[in-house]
Chimera marker file (.cmm) of the C-alpha trace (Angstrom):
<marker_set name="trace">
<marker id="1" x="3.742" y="9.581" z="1.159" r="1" g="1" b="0" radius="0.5"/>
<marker id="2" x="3.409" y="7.573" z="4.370" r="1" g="1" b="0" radius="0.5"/>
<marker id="3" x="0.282" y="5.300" z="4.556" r="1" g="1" b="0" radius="0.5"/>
<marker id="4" x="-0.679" y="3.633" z="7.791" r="1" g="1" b="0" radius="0.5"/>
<marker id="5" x="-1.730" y="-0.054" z="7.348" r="1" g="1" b="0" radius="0.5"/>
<marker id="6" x="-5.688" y="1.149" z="6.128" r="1" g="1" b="0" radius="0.5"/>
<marker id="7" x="-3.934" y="2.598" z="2.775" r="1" g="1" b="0" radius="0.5"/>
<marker id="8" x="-2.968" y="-0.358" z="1.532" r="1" g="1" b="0" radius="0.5"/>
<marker id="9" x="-5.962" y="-2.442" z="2.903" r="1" g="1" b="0" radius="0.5"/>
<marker id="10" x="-8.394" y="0.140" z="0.434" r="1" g="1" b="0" radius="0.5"/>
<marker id="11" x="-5.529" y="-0.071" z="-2.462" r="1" g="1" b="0" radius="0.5"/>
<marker id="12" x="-6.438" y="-3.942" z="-2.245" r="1" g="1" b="0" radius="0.5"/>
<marker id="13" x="-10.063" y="-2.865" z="-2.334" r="1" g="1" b="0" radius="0.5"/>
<marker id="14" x="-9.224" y="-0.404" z="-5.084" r="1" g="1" b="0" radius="0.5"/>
<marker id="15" x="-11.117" y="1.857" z="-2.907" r="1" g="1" b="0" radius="0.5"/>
<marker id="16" x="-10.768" y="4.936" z="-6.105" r="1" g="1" b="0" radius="0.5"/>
<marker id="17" x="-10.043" y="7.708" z="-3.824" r="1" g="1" b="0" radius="0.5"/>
<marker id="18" x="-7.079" y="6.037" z="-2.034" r="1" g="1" b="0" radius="0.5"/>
<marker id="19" x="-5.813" y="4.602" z="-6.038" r="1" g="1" b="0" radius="0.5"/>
<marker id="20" x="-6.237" y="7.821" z="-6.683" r="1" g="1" b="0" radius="0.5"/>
<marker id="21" x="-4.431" y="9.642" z="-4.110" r="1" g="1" b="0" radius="0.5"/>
<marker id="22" x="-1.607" y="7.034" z="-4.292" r="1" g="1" b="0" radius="0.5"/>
<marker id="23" x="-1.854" y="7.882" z="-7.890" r="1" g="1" b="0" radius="0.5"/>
<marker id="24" x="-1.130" y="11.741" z="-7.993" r="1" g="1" b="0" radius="0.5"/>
<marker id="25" x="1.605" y="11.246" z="-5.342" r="1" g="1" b="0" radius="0.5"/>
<marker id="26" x="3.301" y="9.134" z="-8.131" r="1" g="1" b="0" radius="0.5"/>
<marker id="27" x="2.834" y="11.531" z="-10.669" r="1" g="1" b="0" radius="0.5"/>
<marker id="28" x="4.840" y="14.239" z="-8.637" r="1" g="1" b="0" radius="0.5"/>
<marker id="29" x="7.319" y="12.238" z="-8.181" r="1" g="1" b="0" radius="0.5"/>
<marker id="30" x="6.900" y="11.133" z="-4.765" r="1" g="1" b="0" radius="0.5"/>
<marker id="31" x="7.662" y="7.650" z="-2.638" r="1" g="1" b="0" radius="0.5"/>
<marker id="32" x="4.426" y="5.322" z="-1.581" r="1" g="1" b="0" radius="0.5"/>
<marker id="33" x="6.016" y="4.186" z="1.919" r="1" g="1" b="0" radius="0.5"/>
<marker id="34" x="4.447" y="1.486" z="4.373" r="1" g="1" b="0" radius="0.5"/>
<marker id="35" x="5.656" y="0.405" z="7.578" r="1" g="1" b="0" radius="0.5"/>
<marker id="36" x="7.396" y="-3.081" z="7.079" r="1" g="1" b="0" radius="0.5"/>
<marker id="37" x="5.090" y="-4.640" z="9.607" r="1" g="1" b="0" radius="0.5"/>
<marker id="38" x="2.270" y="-3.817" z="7.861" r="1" g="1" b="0" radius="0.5"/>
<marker id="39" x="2.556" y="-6.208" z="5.251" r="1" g="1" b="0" radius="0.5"/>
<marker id="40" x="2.054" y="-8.908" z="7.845" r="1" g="1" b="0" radius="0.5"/>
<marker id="41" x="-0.957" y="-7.310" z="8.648" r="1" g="1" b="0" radius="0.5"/>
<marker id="42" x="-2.472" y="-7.301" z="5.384" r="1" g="1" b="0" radius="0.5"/>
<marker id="43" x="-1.485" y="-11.011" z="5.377" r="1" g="1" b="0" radius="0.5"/>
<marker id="44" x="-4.440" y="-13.446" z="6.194" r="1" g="1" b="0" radius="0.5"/>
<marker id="45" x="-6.419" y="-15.918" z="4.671" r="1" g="1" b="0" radius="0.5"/>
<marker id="46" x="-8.568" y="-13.903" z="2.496" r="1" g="1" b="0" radius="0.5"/>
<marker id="47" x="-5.869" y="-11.861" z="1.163" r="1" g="1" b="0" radius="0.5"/>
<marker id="48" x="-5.453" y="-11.932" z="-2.581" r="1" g="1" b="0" radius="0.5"/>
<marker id="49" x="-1.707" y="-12.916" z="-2.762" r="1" g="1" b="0" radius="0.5"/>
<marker id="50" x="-1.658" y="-12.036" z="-6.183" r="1" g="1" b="0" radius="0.5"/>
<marker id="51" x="-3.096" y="-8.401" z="-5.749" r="1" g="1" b="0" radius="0.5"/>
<marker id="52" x="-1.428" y="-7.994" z="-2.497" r="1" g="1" b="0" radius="0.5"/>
<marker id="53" x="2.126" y="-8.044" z="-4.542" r="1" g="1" b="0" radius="0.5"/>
<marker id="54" x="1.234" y="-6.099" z="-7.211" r="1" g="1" b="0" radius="0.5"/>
<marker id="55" x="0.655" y="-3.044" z="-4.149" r="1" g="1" b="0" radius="0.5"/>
<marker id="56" x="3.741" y="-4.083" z="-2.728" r="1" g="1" b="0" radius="0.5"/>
<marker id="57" x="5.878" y="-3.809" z="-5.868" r="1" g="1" b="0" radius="0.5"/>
<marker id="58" x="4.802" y="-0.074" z="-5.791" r="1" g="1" b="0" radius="0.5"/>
<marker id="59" x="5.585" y="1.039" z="-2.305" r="1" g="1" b="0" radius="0.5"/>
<marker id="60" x="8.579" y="1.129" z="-0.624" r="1" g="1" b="0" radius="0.5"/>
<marker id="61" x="8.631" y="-0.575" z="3.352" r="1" g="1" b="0" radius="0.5"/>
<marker id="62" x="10.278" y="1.193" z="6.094" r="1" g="1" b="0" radius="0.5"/>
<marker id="63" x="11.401" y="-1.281" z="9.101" r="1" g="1" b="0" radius="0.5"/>
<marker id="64" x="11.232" y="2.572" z="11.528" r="1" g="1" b="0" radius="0.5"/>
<marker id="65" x="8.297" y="4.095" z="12.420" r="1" g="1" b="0" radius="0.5"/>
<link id1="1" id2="2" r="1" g="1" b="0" radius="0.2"/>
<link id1="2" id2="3" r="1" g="1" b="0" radius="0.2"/>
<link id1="3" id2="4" r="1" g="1" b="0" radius="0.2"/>
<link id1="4" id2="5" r="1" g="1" b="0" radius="0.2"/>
<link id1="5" id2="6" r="1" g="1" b="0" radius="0.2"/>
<link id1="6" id2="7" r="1" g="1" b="0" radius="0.2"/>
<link id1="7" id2="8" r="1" g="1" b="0" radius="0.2"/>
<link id1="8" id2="9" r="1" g="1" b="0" radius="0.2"/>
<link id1="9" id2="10" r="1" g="1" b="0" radius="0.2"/>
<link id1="10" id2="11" r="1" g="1" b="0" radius="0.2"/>
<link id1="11" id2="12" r="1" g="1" b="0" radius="0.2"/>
<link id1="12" id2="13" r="1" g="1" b="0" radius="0.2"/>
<link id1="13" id2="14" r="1" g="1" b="0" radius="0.2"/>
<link id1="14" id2="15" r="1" g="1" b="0" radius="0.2"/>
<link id1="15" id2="16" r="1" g="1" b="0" radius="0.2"/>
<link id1="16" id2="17" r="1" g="1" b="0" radius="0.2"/>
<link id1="17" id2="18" r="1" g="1" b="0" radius="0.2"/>
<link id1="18" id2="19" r="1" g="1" b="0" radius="0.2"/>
<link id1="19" id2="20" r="1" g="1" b="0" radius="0.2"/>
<link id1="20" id2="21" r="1" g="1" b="0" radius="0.2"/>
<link id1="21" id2="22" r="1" g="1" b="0" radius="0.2"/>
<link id1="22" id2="23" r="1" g="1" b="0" radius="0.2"/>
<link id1="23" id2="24" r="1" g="1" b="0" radius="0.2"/>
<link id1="24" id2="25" r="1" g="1" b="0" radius="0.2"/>
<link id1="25" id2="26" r="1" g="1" b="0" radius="0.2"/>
<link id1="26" id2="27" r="1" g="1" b="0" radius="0.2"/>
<link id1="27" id2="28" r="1" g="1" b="0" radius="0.2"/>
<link id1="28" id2="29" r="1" g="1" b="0" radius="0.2"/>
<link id1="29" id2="30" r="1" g="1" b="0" radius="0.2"/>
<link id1="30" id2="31" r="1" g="1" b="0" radius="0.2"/>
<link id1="31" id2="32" r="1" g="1" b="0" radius="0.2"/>
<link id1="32" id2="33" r="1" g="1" b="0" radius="0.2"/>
<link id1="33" id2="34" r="1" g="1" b="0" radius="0.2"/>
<link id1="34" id2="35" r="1" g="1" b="0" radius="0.2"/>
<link id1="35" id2="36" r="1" g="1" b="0" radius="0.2"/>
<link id1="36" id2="37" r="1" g="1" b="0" radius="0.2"/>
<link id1="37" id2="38" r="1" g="1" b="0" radius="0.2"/>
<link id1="38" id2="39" r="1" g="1" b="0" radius="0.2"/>
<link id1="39" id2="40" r="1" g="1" b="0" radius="0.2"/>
<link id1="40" id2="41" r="1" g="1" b="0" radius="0.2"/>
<link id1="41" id2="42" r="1" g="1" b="0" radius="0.2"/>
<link id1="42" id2="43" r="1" g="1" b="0" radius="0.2"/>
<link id1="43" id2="44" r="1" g="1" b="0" radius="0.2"/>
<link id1="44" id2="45" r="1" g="1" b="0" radius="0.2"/>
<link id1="45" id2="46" r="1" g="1" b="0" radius="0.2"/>
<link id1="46" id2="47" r="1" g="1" b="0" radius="0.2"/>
<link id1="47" id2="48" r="1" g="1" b="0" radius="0.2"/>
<link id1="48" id2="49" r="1" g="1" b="0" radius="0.2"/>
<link id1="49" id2="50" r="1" g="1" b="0" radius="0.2"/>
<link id1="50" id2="51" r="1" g="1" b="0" radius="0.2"/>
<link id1="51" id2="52" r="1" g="1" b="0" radius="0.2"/>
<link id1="52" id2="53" r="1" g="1" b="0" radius="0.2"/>
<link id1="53" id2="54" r="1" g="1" b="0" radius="0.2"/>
<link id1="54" id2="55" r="1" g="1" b="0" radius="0.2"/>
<link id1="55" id2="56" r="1" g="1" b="0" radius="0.2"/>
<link id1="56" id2="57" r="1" g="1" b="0" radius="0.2"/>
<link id1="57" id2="58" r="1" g="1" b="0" radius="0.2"/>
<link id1="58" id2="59" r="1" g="1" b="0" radius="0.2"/>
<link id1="59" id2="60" r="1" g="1" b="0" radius="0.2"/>
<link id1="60" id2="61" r="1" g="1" b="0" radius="0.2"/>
<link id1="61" id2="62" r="1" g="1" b="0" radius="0.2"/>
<link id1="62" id2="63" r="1" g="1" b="0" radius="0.2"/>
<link id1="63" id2="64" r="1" g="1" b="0" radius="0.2"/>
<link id1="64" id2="65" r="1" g="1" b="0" radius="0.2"/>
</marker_set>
């Protein structure tokens, strides 16, 4: 499963239809992928850093497009 950079903004929202979503992909066995550049967008002042790596210890980044 691909997400663009809004999936992981609403996983650090625990928005429960994107958990969810990201949730049942796991459960059949499939990869939670993000463009590697998105983690610097996600990145900003507000960001919970601690959150924020949790997500990121659960998806797998992708330097291509």
């Amino acid at each position: 499963m691909l997400l663009d950079s809004e999936g992981p903004s609403k996983l650090l929202d625990d928005d429960e239809p994107v958990v969810a979503l990201v949730a049942e992909a796991r459960s059949r066995g499939m990869e939670v992928v993000i463009c590697a550049l998105t983690i610097i967008e996600l990145v900003h002042a507000h960001t919970n850093k601690a959150r924020l790596s949790e997500i990121l210890s659960g998806v797998h980044a992708s330097s291509s497009s």
